[in-house]
C-alpha positions in Angstrom: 7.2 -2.0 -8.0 6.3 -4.9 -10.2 4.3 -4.7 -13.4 1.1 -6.1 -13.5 -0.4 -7.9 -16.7 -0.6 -5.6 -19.4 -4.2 -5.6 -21.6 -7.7 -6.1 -20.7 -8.1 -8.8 -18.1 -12.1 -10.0 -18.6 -13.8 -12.2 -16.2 -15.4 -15.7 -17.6 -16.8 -18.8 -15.6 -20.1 -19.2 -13.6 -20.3 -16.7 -11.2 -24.2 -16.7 -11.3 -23.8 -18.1 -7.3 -24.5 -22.0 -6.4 -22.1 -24.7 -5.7 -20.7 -24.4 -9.4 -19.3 -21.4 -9.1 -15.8 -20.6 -10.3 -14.1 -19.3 -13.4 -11.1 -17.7 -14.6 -9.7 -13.5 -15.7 -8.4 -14.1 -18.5 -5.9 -11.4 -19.7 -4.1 -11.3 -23.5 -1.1 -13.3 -22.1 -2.1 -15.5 -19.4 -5.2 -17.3 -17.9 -6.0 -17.1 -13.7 -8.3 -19.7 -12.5 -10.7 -18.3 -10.0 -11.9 -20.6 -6.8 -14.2 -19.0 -4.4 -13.2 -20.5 -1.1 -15.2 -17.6 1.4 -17.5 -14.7 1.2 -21.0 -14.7 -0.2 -21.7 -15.2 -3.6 -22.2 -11.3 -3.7 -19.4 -10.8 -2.5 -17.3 -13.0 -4.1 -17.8 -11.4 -7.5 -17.8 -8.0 -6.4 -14.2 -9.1 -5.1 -13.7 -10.5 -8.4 -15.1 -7.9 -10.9 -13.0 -5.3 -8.4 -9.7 -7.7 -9.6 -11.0 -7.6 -13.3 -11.3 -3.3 -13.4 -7.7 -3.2 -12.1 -5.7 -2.2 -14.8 -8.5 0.3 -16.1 -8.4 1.7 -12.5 -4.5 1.7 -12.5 -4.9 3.8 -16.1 -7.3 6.0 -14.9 -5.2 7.4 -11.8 -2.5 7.6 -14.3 -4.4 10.2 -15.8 -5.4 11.8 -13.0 -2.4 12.1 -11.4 -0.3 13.6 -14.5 -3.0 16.4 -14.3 -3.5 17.4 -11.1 -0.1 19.5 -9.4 0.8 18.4 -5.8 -1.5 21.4 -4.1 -4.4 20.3 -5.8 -3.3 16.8 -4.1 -3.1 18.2 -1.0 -6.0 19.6 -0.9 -8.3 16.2 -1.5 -5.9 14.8 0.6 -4.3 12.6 -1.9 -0.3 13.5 -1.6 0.9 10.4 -0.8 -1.4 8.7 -3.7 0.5 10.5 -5.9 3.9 11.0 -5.1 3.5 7.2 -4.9 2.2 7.1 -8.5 4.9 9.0 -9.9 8.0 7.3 -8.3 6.6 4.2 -9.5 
């Protein structure tokens, strides 16, 4: 599996909707410019601010998956979530 951008990736630009809209995630290492090309404008930044929250979201099932044991995963139904998580 690759790694994905370590640190907090934060979203900047315009993304109040209108023709100008566009921006960038910015991360500690690296810059991604953002064009919106289809989609609403609501849309669009949910889809963005969903990219943003990745690597909090990746940390978090981190966390969750170190505490729970496989028959609690089995029983939400979430097995393959985390035997996926931990081989990675």
């Amino acid at each position: 599996m690759t790694k994905h951008t370590t640190g907090a990736w934060e979203i900047e630009g315009d993304w109040s909707g209108g023709p100008n809209m566009g921006g960038w995630i910015t991360t500690p290492h690296c810059v991604f410019e953002i064009s919106p090309i289809c989609g609403s404008e609501r849309e669009i930044v949910a889809d963005i601010r969903l990219i943003a929250a990745a690597p909090k979201m990746l940390a978090a099932l981190e966390r969750a998956a170190k505490k729970l044991t496989l028959d609690e995963c089995i029983e939400c139904g979430i097995e393959v979530a985390l035997v996926e998580t931990r081989s990675a």
